[in-house]
C-alpha positions in Angstrom: 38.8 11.5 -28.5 36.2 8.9 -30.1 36.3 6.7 -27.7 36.1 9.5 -24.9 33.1 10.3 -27.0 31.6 6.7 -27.0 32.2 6.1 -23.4 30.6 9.5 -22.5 27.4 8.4 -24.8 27.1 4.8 -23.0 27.2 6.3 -19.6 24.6 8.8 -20.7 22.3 6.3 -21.7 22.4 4.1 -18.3 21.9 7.4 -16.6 18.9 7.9 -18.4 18.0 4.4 -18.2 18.6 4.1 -14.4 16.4 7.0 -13.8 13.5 5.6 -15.5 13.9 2.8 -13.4 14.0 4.4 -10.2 10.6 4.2 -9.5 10.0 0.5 -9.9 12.1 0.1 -6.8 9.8 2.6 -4.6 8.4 0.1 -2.7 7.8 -4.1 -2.9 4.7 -3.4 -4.3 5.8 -1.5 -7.4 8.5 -4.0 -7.9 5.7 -6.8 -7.9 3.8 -5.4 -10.1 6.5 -4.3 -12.6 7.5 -7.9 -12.5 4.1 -8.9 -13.3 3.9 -6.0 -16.2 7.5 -7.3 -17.7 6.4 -11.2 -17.5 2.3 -12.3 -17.2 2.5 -15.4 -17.4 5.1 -15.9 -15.3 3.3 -17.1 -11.6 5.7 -16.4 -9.2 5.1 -12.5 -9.7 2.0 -13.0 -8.4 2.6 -14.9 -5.4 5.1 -12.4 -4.1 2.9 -9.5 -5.1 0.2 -11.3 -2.7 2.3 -11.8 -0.1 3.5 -8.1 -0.2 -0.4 -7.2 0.0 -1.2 -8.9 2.6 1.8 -7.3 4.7 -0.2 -4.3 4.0 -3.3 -5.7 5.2 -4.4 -6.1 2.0 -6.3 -9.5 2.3 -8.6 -9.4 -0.8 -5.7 -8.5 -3.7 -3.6 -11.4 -1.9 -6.3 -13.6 -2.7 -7.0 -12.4 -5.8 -3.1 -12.1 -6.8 -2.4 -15.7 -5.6 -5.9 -16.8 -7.6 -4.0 -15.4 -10.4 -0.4 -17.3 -9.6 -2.6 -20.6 -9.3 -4.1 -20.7 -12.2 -1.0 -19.5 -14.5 1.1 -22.5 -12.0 -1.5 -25.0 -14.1 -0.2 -23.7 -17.6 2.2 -26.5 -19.9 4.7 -23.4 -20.0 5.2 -23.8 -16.2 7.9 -26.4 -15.5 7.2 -29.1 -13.0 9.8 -28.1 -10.5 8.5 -24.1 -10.4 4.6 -25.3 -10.6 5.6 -27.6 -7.4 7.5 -24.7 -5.7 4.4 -22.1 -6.7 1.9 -24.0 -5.8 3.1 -25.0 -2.3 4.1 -21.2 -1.6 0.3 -20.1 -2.7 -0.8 -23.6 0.0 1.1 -21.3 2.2 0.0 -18.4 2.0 -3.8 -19.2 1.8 -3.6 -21.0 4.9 -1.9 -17.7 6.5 -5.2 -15.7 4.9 -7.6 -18.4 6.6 -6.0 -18.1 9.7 -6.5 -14.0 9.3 -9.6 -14.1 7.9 -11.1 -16.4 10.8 -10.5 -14.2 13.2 
């Protein structure tokens, strides 16, 4: 009977838990930014929210997101390996917005 009780409880709790989270997972853009709610200073949150906004045409908040992902890639807490990785996918991406922004 306890442990019936106990498993009953657990399984209660992710329910609840799982439809709290439901809604971060309504689109790539609330994922992104969730990511970038649950971790700041983390860059890489911002580079694939840019990339998600300029799918949606939004060119500006790309720039401004990967602005954001730049300068965080230039912090001590970044290791070299991500910074590299970050850095080159925000080189990317900027060349991408030129190309659009040209036009």
């Amino acid at each position: 009977m306890y442990r019936a009780a106990v498993i009953a409880l657990v399984l209660s709790g992710y329910a609840v838990l799982t439809h709290r989270y439901v809604p971060v997972w309504q689109s790539e853009a609330t994922l992104w930014a969730h990511a970038i709610a649950a971790a700041p200073w983390r860059p890489r949150g911002y580079v694939n929210y840019g990339v998600v906004a300029m799918g949606l045409g939004e060119l500006d908040l790309a720039t401004r997101a990967f602005d954001v992902a730049e300068t965080l890639a230039q912090q001590p807490h970044i290791p070299a390996w991500d910074r590299e990785r970050v850095l080159q996918a925000i080189a990317e991406n900027r060349q991408w917005l030129q190309g659009r922004t040209a036009r």
